[in-house]
C-alpha positions in Angstrom: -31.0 0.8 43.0 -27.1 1.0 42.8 -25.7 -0.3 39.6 -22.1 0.2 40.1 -19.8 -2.8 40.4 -19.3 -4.2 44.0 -15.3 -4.3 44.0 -13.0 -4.0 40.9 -12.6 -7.6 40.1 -16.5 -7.4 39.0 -15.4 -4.2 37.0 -12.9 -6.0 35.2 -15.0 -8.7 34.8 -17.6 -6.4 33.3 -15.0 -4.5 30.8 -13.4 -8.2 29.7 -17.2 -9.0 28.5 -17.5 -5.7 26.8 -13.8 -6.4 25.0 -15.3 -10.0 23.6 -18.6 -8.3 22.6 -16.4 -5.8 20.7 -14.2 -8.4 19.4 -17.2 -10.6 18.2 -18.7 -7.4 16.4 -15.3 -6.8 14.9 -15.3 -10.5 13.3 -18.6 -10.3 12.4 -18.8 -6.9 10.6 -15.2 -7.3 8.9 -16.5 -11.3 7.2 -19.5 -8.9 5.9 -17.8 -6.3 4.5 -15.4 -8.8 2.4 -18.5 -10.7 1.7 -20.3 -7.6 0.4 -17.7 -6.5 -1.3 -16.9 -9.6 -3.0 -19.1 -10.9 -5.4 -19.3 -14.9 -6.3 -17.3 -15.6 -9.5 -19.7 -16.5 -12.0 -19.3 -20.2 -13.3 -16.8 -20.2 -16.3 -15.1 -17.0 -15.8 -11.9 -17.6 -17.2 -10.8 -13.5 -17.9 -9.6 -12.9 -14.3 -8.4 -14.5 -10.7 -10.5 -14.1 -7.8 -8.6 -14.6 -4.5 -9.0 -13.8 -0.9 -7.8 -14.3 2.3 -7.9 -14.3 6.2 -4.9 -13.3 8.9 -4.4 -13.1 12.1 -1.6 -10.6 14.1 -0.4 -10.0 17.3 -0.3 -6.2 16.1 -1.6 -3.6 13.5 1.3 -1.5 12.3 1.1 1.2 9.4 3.5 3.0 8.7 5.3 3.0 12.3 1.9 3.6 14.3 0.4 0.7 16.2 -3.3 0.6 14.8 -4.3 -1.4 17.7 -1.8 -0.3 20.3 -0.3 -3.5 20.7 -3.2 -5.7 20.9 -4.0 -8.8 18.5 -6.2 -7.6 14.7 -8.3 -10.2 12.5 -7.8 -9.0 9.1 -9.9 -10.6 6.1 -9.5 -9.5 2.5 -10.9 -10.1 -1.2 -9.2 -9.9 -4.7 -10.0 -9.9 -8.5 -7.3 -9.5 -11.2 -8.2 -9.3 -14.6 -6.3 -11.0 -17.2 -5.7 -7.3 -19.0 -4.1 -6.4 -15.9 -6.7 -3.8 -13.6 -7.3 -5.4 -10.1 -10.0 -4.0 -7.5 -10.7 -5.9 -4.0 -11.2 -4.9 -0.2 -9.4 -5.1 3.0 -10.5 -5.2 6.3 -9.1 -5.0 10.2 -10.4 -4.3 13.6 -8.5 -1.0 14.8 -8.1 0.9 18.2 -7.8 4.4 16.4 -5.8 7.7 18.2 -6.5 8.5 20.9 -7.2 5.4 21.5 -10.1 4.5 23.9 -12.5 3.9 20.8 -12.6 0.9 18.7 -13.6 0.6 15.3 -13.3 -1.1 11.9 -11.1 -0.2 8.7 -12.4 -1.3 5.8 -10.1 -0.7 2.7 -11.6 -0.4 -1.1 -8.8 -0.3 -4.0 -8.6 -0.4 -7.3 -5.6 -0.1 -9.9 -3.8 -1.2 -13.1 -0.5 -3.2 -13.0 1.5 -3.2 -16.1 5.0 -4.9 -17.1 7.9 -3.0 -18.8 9.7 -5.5 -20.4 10.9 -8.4 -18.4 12.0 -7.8 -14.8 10.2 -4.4 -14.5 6.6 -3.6 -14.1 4.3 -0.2 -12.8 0.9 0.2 -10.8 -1.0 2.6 -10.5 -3.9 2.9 -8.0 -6.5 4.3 -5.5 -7.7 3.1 -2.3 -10.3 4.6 -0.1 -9.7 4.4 3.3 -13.3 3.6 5.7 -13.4 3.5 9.6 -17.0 2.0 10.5 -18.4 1.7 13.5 -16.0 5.0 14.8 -17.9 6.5 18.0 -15.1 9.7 16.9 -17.0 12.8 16.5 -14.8 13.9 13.0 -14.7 11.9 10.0 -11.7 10.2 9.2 -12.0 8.4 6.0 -9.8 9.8 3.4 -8.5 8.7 -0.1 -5.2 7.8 -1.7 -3.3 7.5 -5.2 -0.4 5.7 -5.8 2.8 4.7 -8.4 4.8 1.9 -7.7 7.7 0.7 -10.2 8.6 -3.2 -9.2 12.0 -4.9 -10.4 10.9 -8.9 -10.6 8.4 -8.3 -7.6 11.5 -8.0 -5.2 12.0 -5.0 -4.6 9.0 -2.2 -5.1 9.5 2.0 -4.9 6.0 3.4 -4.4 4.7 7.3 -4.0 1.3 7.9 -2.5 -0.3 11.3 -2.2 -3.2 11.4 0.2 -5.7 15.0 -0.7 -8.1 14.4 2.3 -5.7 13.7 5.6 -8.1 14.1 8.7 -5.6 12.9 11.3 -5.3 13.8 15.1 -2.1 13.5 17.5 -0.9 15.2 20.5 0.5 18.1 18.1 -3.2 19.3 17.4 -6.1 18.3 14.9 -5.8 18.5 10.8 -8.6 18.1 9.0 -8.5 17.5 4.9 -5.1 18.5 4.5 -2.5 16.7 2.2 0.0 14.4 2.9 2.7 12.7 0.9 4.5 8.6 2.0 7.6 7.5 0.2 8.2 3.8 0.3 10.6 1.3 -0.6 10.0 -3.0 0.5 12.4 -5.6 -0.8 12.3 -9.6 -0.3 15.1 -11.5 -0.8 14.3 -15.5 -1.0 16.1 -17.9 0.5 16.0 -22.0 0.5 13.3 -23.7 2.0 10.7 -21.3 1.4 12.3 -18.5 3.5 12.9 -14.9 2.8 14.1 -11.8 4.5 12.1 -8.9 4.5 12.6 -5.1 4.8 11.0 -2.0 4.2 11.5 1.6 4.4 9.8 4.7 4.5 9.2 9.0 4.5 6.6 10.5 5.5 5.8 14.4 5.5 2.8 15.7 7.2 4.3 19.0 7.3 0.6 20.7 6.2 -0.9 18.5 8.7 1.4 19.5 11.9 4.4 20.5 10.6 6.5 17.7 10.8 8.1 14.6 9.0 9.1 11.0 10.3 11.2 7.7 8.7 9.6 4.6 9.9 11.4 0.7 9.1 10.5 -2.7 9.5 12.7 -6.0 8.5 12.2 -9.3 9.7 11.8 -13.2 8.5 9.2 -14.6 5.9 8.0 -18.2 5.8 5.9 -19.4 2.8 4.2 -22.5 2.8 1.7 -23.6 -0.1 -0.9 -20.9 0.8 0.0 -20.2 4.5 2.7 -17.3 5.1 4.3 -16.7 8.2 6.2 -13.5 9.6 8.2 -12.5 12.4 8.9 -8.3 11.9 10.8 -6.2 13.8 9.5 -2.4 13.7 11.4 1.4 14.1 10.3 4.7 13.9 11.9 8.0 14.5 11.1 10.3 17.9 8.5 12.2 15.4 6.4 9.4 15.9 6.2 9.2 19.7 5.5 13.1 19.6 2.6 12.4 17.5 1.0 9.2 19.3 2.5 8.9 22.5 2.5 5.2 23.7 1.1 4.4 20.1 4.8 4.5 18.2 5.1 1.2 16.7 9.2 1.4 17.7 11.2 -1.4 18.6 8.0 -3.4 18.1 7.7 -7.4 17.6 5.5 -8.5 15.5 4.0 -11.8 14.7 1.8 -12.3 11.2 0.0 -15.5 9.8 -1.8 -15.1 7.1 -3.8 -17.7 4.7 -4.6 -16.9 0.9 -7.5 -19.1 -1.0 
């Protein structure tokens, strides 16, 4: 019996199904990771604040690379700060991976210590392991990361990371466990009316990984309202990146953000 679509509207009829199954696995799996990962707060528990919260985007950018190669990412996330000031919570997005083709889900675990120094000036410290579930890749991707930040009033924040475990692939060949280093700088200037402008800056040398380094950028618009926060960002990223990820480069990008905290 032949099982292969009569024209090519029923194909794409068939592969919009199979998108909306993936996307309804995606929303599924990433409400029970956070929910997992984030236990009720017990009645009375006055030490620390629990928070979370749920976004939507018409991309996933990191650090100049579409993560979803310009398609739309649900992104849910959970939150406990302790009144000493440690912090641990979980992030999670539905991400079309390089080389893209295979879908799959990052789920985020962090944890940290964030500690004034004096009155405008503070320092964090923390690790974050980096999960991809549901990956039908053959290698392993997951890696981890450590990072300082130093903060002047929460408006403008320098942070080094150092990743050990790097498993990364891109058109200039496959690394696998190999260090790599990001150097980051994000300000927010606020403005009346519960505006601000936005912009952020970074470096980032995977010379041990393929031998090369890249600048990526972002500024845009930020509207804060009670708990909902709103952002329109424009992206750029250096030819490095196209090298790497082809169509991927997040360059020149537009990208619209809402996101709800509770």
């Amino acid at each position: 019996m032949d099982t292969q679509p009569a024209n090519k509207s029923e194909s794409a009829r068939l592969a919009t199904s199979a998108r909306r199954l993936r996307i309804r696995r995606w929303c599924g799996a990433l409400i029970a990771c956070v929910w997992l990962e984030s236990p009720s707060l017990p009645a009375g528990a006055a030490d620390g604040t629990w928070s979370a919260s749920i976004g939507a985007s018409t991309d996933y950018v990191y650090r100049g690379v579409s993560q979803t190669h310009d398609s739309g990412a649900l992104q849910l996330g959970a939150n406990y700060q302790s009144s000493q000031g440690w912090f641990a919570g979980t992030w999670g997005s539905n991400v079309d991976p390089y080389p893209f083709g295979a879908s799959a889900i990052e789920l985020d675990l962090y944890t940290g210590i964030h500690r004034p120094l004096g009155e405008d000036f503070a320092a964090t410290v923390s690790y974050t392991r980096y999960q991809y579930l549901d990956d039908p890749r053959r290698a392993h991707y997951d890696y981890d990361e450590f990072a300082v930040s130093a903060s002047y009033r929460d408006n403008l924040v320098a942070t080094l990371s150092y990743q050990p475990d790097s498993t990364l692939y891109s058109d200039l060949g496959f690394a696998r466990r190999r260090a790599s280093y990001a150097y980051e700088l994000g300000a927010r200037w606020p403005v009346p009316n519960g505006f601000g402008l936005v912009a952020g800056a970074g470096y980032y040398d995977l010379s041990r990984l393929f031998g090369v380094k890249y600048w990526a950028a972002d500024a845009g618009v930020q509207y804060v309202y009670r708990r909902l926060t709103l952002d329109l960002t424009r992206y750029f990223a250096d030819s490095a990146v196209s090298r790497l990820y082809e169509g991927a480069s997040a360059d020149g990008a537009w990208v619209f953000s809402a996101v709800y905290r509770f």
